[in-house]
C-alpha positions in Angstrom: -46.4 31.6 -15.1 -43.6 29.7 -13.7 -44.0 26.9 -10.8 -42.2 24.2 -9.1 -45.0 22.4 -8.6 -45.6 22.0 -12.2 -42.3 20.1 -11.9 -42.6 18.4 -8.9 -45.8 16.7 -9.6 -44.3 14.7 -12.5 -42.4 13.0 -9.4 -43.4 10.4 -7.8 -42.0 10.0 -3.8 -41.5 6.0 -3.9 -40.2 5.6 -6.5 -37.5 8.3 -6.6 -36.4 6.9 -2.8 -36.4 3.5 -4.8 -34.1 4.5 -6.8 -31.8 6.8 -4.8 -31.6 3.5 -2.9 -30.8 1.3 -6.2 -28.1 3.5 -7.0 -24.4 1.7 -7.4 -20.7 2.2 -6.7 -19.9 2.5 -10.3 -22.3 5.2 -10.6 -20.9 6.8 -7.8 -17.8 6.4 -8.8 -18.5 8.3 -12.4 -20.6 11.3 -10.2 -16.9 11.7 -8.0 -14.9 11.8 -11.4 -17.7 14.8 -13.0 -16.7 18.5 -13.1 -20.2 19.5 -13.6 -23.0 16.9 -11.6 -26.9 16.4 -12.1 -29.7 15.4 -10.3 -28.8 11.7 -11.1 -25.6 12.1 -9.8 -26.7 13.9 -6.5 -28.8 11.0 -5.8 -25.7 8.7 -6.2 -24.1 10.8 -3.6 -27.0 10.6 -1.5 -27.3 6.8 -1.3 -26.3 3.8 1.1 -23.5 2.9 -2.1 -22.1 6.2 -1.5 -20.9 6.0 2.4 -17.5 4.1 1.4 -17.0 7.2 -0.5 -17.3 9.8 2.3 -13.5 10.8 3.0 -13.3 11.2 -1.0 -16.5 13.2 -0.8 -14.9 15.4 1.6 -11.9 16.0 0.2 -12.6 17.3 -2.8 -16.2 19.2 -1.0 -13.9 21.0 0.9 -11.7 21.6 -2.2 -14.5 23.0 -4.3 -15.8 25.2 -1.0 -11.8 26.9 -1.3 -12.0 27.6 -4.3 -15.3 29.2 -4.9 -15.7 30.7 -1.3 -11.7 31.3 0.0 -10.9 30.3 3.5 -13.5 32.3 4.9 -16.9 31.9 6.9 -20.0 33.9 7.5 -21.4 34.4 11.0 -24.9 35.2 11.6 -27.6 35.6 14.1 -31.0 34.4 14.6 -33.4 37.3 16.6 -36.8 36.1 17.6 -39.7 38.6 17.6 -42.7 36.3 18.5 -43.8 33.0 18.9 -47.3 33.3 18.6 -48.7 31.1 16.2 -52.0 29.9 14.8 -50.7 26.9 13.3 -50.6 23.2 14.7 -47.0 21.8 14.3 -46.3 18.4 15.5 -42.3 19.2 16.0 -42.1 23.0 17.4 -42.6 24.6 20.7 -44.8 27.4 19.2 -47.7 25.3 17.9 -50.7 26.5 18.9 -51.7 23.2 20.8 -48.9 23.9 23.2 -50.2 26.0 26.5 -47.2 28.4 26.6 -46.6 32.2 27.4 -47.2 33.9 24.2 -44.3 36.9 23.8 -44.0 39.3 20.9 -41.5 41.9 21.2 -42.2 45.9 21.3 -39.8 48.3 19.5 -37.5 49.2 22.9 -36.9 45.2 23.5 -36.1 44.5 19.5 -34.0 47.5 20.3 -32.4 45.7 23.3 -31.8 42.4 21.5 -30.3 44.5 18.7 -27.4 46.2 20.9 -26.6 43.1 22.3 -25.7 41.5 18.9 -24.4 44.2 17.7 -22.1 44.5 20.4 -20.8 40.7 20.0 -20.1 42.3 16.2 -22.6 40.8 14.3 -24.0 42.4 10.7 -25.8 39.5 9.3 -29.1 39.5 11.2 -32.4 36.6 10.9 -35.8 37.8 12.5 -37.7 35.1 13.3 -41.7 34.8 14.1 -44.0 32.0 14.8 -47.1 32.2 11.9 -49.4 34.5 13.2 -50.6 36.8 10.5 -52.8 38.7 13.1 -50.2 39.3 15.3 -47.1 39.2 13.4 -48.4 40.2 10.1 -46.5 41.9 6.9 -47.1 45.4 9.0 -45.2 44.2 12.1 -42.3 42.9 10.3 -42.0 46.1 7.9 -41.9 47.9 11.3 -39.3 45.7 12.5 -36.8 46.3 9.6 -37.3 49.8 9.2 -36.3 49.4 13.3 -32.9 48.1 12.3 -32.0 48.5 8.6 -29.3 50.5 9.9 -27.5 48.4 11.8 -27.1 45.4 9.9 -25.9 45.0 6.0 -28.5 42.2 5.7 -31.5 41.4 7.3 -33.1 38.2 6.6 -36.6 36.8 7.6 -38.0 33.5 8.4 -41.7 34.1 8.8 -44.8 33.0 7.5 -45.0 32.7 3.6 -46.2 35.8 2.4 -48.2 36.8 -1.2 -45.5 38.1 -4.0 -47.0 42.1 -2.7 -46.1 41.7 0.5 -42.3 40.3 -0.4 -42.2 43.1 -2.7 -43.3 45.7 -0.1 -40.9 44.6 2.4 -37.7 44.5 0.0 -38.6 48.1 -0.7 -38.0 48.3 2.8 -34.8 46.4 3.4 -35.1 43.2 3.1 -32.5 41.6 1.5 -33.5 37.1 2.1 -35.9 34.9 3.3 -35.6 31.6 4.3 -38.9 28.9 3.9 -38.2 24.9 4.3 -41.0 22.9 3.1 -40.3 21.0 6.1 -41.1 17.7 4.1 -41.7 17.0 0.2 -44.2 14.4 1.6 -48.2 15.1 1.2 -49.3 12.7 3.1 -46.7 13.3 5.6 -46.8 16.9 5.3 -50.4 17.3 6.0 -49.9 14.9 9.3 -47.7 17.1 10.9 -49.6 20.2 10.1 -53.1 19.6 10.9 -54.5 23.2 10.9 -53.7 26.4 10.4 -52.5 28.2 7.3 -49.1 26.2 7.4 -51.5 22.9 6.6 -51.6 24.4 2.8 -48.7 22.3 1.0 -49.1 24.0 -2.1 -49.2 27.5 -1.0 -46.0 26.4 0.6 -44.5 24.8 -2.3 -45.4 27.4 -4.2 -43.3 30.3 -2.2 -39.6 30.3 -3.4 -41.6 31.1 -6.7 -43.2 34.1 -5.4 -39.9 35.3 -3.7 -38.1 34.8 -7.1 -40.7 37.1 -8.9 -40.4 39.3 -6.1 -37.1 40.1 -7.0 -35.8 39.2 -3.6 -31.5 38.8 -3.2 -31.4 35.4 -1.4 -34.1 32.5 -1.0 -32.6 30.2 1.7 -34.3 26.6 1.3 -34.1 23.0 3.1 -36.2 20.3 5.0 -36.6 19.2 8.3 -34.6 16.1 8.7 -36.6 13.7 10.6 -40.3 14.3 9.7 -39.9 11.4 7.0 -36.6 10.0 4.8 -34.1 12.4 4.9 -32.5 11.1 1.5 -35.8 11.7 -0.4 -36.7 15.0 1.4 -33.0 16.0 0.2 -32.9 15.1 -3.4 -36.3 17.0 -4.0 -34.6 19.9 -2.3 -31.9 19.9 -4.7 -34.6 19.8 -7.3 -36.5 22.7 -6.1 -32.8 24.6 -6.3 -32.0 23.7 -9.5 -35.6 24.8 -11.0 -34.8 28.0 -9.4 -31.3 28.4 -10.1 -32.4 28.6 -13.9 -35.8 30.1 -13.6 -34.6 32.7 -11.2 -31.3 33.3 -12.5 -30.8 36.5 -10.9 -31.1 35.6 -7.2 -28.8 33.6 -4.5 -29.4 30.5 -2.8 -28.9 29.0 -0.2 -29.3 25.4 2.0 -29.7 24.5 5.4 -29.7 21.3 7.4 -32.3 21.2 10.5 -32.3 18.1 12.2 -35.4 17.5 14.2 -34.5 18.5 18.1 -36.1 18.5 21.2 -39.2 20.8 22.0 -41.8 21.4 24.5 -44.4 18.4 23.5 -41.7 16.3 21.6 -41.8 14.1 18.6 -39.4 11.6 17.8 -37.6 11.5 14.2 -39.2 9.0 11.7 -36.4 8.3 10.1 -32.8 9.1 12.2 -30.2 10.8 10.4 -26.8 10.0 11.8 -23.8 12.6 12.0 -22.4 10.8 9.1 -25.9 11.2 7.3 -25.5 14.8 7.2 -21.9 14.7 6.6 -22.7 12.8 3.2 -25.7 15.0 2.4 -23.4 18.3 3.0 -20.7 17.3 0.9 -23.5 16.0 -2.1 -25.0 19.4 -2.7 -21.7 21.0 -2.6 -20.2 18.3 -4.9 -23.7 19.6 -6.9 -23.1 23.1 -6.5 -20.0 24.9 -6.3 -22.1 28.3 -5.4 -24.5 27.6 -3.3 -23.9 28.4 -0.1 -24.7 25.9 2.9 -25.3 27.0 6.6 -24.9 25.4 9.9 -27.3 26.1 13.1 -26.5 25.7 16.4 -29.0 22.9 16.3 -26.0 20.8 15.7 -23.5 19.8 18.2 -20.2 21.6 19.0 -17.6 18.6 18.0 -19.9 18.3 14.6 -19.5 21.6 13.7 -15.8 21.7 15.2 -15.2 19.0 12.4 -17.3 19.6 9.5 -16.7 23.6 9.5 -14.4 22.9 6.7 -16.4 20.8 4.5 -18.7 22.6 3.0 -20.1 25.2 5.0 -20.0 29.0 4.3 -22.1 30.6 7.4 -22.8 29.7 10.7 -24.7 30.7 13.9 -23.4 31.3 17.0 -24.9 31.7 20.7 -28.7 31.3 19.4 -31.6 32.3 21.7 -34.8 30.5 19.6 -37.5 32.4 22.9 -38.3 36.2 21.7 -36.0 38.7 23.9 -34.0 35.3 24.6 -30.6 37.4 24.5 -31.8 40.3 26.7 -35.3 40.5 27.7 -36.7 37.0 28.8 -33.7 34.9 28.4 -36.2 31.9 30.8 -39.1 31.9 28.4 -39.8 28.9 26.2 -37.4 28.0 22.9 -38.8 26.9 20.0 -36.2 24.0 20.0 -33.5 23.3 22.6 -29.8 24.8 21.4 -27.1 22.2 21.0 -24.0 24.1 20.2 -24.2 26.5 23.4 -20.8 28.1 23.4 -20.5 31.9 23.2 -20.0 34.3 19.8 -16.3 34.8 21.0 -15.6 30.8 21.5 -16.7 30.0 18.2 -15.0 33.0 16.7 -11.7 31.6 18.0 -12.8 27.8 16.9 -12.9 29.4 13.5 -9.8 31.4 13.7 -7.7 28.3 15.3 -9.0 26.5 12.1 -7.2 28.8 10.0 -11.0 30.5 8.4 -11.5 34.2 8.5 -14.8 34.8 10.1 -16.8 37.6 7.8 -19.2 39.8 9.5 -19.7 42.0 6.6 -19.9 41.3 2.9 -21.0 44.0 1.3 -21.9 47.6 2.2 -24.2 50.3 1.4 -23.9 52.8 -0.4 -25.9 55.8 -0.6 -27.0 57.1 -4.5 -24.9 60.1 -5.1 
């Protein structure tokens, strides 16, 4: 039976940082002139000899992103259920440690929250939960879809990992992605920042795009949170977790996100900073990789970030995120998982997308009844 972690273990974290960092400008050079790039040449992209390269990066990033994906971008919502939790986190607002009021939402308030965002025109719908199996288990989130699988052409989760049965129970139900970030590639890192709870299982982790993909699921959205150790690192071993994937999973989509580390009740600092023009270099290398992947941008970033790099590379974004349960219509005071940086409203960004001459996509598909 097929694993990542069969692959990953014959990599070894030092030394691939050492040599993402050894990489040159005539190696860069010769990934920039490639039609079809590799790992090798991702972690040229990646590296301090890459940054004199960015504006070249760009260009052709936002070239390739034309080409494959039109002039158009996706918009999205995030809708959290819960944020109970039994796990310890050292970076989010839900961990267990953190003396909070504990929400879950009942039928009539996911209702509420869904009326709302349909009503700002939204079709592309993520339900969100802290880890909580007890609470928020496989039967609460079947519930939830069958709720709404009406209103929305795709419903995504990001939820606890879940065994293969339960993914395959729950696309029999409607759903069509789930998104699970590692967080951090890093053991020893990994197991820092999650003491206890089922989370602290880096394997069973690792091990979950696999399941999805032998699921059958559409979509597996992946990524790493940028701060918990060295972005460049946690990056290229995300693109190696794609591309074993990609060709062991041939039949399902995929897609990238970029969470950097943001402010939350209890705080931790980033390890390692990423700077704007970090993430900048890192967007454009995995579409330089991949021509079909598609890359999404949070409201965790900045409105003059995304104002700029909107045309670089990504193909969905969020808009007007609540990261509390009820947060759009029930308890929009209770606490967020992590403080919103791009605050502006559905319709502003709507028209920052339209002004840039994209055509914002609600809908990409429908459904259609067997006849």
């Amino acid at each position: 039976m097929a694993h990542f972690k069969t692959v990953f273990d014959t990599y070894n974290w030092d030394n691939t940082l050492e040599c993402i960092f050894s990489k040159t400008t005539a190696e860069v050079e010769s990934a920039l002139a490639k039609e079809k790039l590799d790992l090798e040449d991702f972690k040229a992209l990646i590296s301090p000899a890459a940054q004199p390269f960015l504006e070249q990066m760009a260009q052709k990033s936002r070239r390739l992103t034309k080409k494959r994906f039109g002039n158009t971008i996706q918009m999205y919502a995030p809708m959290y259920l819960s944020n109970e939790c039994q796990n310890i986190c050292t970076y989010c607002g839900f961990s267990m440690t953190n003396k909070i009021p504990r929400r879950t939402l009942t039928d009539a308030e996911i209702l509420k929250e869904v009326a709302f965002l349909k009503a700002k025109g939204y079709d592309h719908i993520l339900l969100v939960t802290g880890e909580a199996n007890r609470t928020v288990g496989v039967e609460y989130i079947k519930n939830a879809i069958a709720l709404i699988r009406d209103q929305f052409s795709n419903i995504t989760i990001e939820v606890q990992p879940l065994d293969q049965e339960d993914y395959e129970l729950l696309i029999e139900h409607g759903l069509y992605a789930v998104l699970v970030y590692q967080e951090t590639y890093h053991r020893d890192e990994y197991k820092k920042h999650h003491p206890k709870g089922k989370k602290s299982n880096f394997n069973y982790r690792l091990d979950t795009p696999d399941r999805l993909g032998k699921a059958g699921i559409h979509k597996i959205g992946l990524g790493a949170l940028f701060g918990l150790e060295d972005w460049r690192a946690d990056s290229f071993f995300t693109a190696l977790h794609l591309k074993y994937l990609q060709k062991t999973y041939w039949k399902t989509k995929y897609s990238i996100s970029f969470p950097r580390l943001r402010p939350h009740s209890g705080g931790l600092d980033p390890k390692v900073e990423m700077t704007d023009k970090d993430l900048v270099q890192l967007i454009c290398a995995f579409r330089l990789l991949d021509e079909d992947v598609e890359l999404s941008l949070s409201t965790r970033e900045n409105e003059i970030f995304r104002n700029n790099v909107v045309q670089l590379g990504a193909t969905s974004i969020s808009a007007e995120s609540k990261t509390n349960p009820g947060g759009y219509t029930v308890e929009p005071q209770s606490l967020e998982q992590f403080e919103i940086s791009d605050e502006r409203s559905t319709e502003a960004i709507v028209n920052m997308l339209k002004n840039q001459g994209l055509e914002v996509v609600w809908k990409d598909w429908e459904h259609f009844e067997n006849i």
